[in-house]
C-alpha positions as CSV (number, residue, x, y, z in Angstrom):
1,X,-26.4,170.1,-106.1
2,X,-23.8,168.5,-103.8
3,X,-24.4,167.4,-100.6
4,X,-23.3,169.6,-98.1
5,X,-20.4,168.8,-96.1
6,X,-20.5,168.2,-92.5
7,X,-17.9,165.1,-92.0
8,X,-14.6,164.2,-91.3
9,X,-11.6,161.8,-91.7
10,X,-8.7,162.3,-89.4
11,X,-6.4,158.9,-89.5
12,X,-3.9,158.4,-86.2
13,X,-3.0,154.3,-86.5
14,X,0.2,155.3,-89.0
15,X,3.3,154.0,-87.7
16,X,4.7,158.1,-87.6
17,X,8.1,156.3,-88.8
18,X,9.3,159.9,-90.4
19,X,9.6,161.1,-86.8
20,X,11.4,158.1,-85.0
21,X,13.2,157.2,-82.5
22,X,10.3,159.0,-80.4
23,X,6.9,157.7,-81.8
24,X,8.1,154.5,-81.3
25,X,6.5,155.5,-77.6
26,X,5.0,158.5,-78.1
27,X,2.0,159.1,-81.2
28,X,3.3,161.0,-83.6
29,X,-0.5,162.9,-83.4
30,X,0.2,164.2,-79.8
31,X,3.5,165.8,-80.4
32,X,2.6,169.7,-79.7
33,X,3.0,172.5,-81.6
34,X,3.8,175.0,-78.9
35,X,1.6,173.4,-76.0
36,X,-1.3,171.9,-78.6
37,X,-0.6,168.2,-79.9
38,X,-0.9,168.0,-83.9
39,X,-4.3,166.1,-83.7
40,X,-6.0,168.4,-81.5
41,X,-5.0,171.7,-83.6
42,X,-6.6,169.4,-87.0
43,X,-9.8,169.0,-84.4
44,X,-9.9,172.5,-84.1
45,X,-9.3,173.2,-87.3
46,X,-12.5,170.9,-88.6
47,X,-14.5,172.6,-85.8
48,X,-13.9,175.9,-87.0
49,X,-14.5,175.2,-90.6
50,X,-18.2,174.0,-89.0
51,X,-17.4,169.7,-89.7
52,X,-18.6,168.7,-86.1
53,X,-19.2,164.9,-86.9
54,X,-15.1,163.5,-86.6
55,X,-14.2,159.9,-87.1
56,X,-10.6,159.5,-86.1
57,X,-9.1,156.3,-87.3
58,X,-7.3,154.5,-84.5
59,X,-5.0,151.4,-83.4
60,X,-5.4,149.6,-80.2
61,X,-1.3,150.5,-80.0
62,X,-1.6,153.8,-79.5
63,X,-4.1,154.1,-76.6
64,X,-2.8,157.4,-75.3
65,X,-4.8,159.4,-78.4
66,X,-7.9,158.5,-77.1
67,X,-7.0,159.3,-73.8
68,X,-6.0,162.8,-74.9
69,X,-9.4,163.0,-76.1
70,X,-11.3,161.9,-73.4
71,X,-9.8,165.1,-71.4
72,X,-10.8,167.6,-74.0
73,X,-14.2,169.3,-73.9
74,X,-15.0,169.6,-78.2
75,X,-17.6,171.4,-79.8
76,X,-17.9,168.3,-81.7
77,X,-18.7,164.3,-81.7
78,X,-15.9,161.9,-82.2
79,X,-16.2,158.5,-83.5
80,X,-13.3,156.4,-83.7
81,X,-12.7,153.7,-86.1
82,X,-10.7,150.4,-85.4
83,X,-7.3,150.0,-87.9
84,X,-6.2,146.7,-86.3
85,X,-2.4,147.3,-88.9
86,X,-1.4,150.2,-90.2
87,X,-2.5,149.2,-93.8
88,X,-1.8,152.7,-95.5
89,X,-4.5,155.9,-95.8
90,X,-6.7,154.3,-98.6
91,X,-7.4,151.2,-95.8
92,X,-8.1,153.7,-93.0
93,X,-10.4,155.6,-95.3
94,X,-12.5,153.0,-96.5
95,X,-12.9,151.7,-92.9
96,X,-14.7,154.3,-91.9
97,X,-17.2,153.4,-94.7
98,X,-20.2,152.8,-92.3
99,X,-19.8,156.3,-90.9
100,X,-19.4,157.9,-94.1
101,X,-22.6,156.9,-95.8
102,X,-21.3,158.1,-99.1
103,X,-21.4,161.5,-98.1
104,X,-18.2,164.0,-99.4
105,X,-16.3,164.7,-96.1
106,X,-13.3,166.3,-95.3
107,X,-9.5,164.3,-95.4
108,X,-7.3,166.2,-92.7
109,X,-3.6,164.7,-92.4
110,X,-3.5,165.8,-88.4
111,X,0.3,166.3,-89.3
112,X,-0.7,169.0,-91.4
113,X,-0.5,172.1,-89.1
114,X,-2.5,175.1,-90.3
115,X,-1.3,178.9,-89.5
116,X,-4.4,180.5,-91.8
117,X,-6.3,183.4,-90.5
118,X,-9.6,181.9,-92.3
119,X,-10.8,178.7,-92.3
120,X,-9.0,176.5,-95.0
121,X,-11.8,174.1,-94.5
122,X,-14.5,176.6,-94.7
123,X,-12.7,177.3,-98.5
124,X,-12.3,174.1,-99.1
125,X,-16.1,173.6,-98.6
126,X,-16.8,176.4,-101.0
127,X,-14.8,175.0,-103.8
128,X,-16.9,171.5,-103.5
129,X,-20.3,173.3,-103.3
130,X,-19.4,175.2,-106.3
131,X,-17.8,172.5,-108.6
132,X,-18.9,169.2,-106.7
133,X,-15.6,167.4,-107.0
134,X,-13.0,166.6,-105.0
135,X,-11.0,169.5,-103.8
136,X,-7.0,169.3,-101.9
137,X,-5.7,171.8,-100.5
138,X,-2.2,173.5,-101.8
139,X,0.0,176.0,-99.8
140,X,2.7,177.7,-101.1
141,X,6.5,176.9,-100.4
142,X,9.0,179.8,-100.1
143,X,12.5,178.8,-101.5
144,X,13.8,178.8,-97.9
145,X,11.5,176.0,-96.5
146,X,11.8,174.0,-99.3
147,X,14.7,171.5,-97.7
148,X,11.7,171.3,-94.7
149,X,9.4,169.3,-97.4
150,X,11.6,166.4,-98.2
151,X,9.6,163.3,-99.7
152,X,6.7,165.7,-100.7
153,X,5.5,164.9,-104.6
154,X,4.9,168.2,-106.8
155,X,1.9,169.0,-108.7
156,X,0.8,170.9,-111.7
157,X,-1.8,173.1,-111.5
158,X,-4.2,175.5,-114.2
159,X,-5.5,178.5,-112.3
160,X,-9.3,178.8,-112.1
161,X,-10.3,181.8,-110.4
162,X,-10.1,183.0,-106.6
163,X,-6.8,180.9,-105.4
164,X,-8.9,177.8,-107.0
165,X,-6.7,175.3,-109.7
166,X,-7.7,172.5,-111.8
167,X,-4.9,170.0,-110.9
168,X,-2.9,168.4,-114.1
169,X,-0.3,166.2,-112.4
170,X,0.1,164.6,-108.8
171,X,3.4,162.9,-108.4
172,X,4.2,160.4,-105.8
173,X,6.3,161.9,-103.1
174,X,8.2,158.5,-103.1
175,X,10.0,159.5,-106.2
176,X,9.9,162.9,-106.5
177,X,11.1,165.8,-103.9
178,X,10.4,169.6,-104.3
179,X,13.9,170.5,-106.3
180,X,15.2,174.3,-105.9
181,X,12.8,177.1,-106.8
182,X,14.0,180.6,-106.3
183,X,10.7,181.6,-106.4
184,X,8.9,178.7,-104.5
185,X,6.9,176.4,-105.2
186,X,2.9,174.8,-104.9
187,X,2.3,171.9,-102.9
188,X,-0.4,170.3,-101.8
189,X,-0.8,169.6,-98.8
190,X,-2.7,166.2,-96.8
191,X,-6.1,168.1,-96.1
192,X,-8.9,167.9,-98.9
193,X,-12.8,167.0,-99.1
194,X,-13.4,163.7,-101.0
195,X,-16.7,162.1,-102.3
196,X,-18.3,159.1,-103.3
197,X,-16.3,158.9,-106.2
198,X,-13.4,158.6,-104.2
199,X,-14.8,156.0,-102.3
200,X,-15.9,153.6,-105.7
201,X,-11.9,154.0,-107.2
202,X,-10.7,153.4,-103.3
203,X,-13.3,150.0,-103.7
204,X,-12.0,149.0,-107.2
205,X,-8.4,148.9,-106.3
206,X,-9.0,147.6,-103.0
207,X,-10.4,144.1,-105.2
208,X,-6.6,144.2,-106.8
209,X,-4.3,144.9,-103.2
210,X,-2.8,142.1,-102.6
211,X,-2.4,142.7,-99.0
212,X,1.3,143.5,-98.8
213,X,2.2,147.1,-97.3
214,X,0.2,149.8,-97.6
215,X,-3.2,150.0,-99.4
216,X,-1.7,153.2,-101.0
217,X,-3.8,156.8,-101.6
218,X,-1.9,158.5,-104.2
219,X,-2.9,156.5,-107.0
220,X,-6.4,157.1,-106.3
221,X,-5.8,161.0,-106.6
222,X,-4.1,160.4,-109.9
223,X,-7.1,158.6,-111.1
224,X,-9.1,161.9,-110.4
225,X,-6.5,163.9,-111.9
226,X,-6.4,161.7,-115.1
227,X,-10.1,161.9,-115.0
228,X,-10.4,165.6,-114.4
229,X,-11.9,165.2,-111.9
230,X,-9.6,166.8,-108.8
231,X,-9.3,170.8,-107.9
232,X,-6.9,172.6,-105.9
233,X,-7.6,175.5,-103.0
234,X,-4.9,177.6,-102.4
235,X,-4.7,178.5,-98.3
236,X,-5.0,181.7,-96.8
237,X,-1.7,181.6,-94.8
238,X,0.9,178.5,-94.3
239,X,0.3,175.1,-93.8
240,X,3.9,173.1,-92.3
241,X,4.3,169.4,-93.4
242,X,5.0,168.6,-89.6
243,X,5.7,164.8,-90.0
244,X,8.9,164.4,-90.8
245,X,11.9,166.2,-88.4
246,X,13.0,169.1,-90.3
247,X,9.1,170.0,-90.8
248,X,8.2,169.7,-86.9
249,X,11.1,172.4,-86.5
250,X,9.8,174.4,-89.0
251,X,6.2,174.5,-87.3
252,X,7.4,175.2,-83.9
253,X,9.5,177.9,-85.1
254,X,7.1,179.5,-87.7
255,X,4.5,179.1,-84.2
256,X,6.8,181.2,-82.0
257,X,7.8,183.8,-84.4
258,X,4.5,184.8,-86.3
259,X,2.1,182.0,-85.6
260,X,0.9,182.7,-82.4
261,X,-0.9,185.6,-82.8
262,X,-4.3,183.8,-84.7
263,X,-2.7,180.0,-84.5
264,X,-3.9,179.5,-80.9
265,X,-7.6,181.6,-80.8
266,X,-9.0,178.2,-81.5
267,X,-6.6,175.6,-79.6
């Protein structure tokens, strides 16, 4: 029986390079979508999928997110971990190791902007209780937003049942882009639940990094794919790849034209 799922991941010390000239002064993670920055529509995601315990992985360069913060009244407790360099997602994720305790907990991209009338965490959490491995979340890309997901790796996916895959391949979206699709394609998306088995291949290739660049994430999901180890959840609704400056468009528009009406219930 897995353990039940009641934490959260959200890393902010990124250098949000996809989106210069303005993170260079203002976080990438505070750029609204309509009036709400990105990081506090992730917050309210997690809070309506019921993960109240939030460690948000920080950088001593980017003061202004915990200031945001510090204004906001949650229905949650934040805890924010110390990423002295911005030493790639697998670093931020095992620093938040104490917090963890090997407990499976949500990963939630706060550049990942959710328009879903239910919870994709709350069917995300499902998936895990069910199967007890580690689940990402997939959306689907019409043919006319697929120039808006530049840099994003395609996957390969074997239905299950109920919107729920077994994933086959992950490519790295260094060296693959979504190619035209009249009919679309699956993605998936920076927002998943991950487990102590995570954790151990994170630990394992951590001993090998050789400090240069980034301590890199994707292999680590193609070690559960090779494994069989990694599922899919298809969302209920859109979920816009907001970090890169044809994507923020894309959210702010998809926001004002049919967004608004559930986007913002929670914000």
């Amino acid at each position: 029986m897995p353990k039940p799922v009641r934490k959260a991941i959200v890393p902010t010390a990124g250098l949000g390079t996809r989106l210069h000239p303005v993170t260079r002064t203002v976080p990438k993670e505070l750029l609204p979508i309509g009036s709400v920055p990105m990081l506090h529509r992730a917050i309210a995601e997690l809070v309506r999928g019921d993960v109240r315990e939030i460690a948000i992985i920080v950088t001593s360069r980017k003061t202004a997110i915990q200031d945001y913060l510090s204004t906001l009244d949650l229905d949650c407790t934040i805890h924010f971990v110390e990423q002295p360099e911005p030493k790639g997602v697998a670093d931020a994720i095992l620093r938040a190791g104490e917090f963890l305790a090997d407990e499976p907990f949500v990963f939630f991209m706060p550049d990942e902007v959710c328009f879903c009338p239910t919870s994709p965490i709350a069917a995300l959490k499902q998936v895990y209780a069910t199967y007890d491995q580690a689940v990402l979340g997939l959306t689907w890309v019409p043919p006319q937003w697929l120039e808006f997901f530049q840099g994003t790796g395609r996957i390969v996916t074997a239905p299950l049942k109920n919107d729920c895959y077994r994933i086959l391949q992950l490519k790295d979206k260094s060296r693959d882009r979504l190619s035209t699709a009249p009919t679309g394609q699956q993605k998936g998306v920076g927002i998943g639940i991950l487990d102590g088995e995570f954790l151990a291949l994170a630990r394992q290739q951590q001993q090998i990094f050789d400090g240069q660049g980034e301590f890199d994430d994707v292999p680590i999901w193609q070690e559960l794919v090779r494994r069989k180890r990694l599922l899919g959840m298809m969302a209920d609704g859109a979920i816009v790849d907001a970090g890169n400056p044809l994507g923020f468009a894309l959210a702010n528009r998809y926001w004002l034209e049919t967004g608004r009406q559930f986007a913002d219930t929670y914000c």
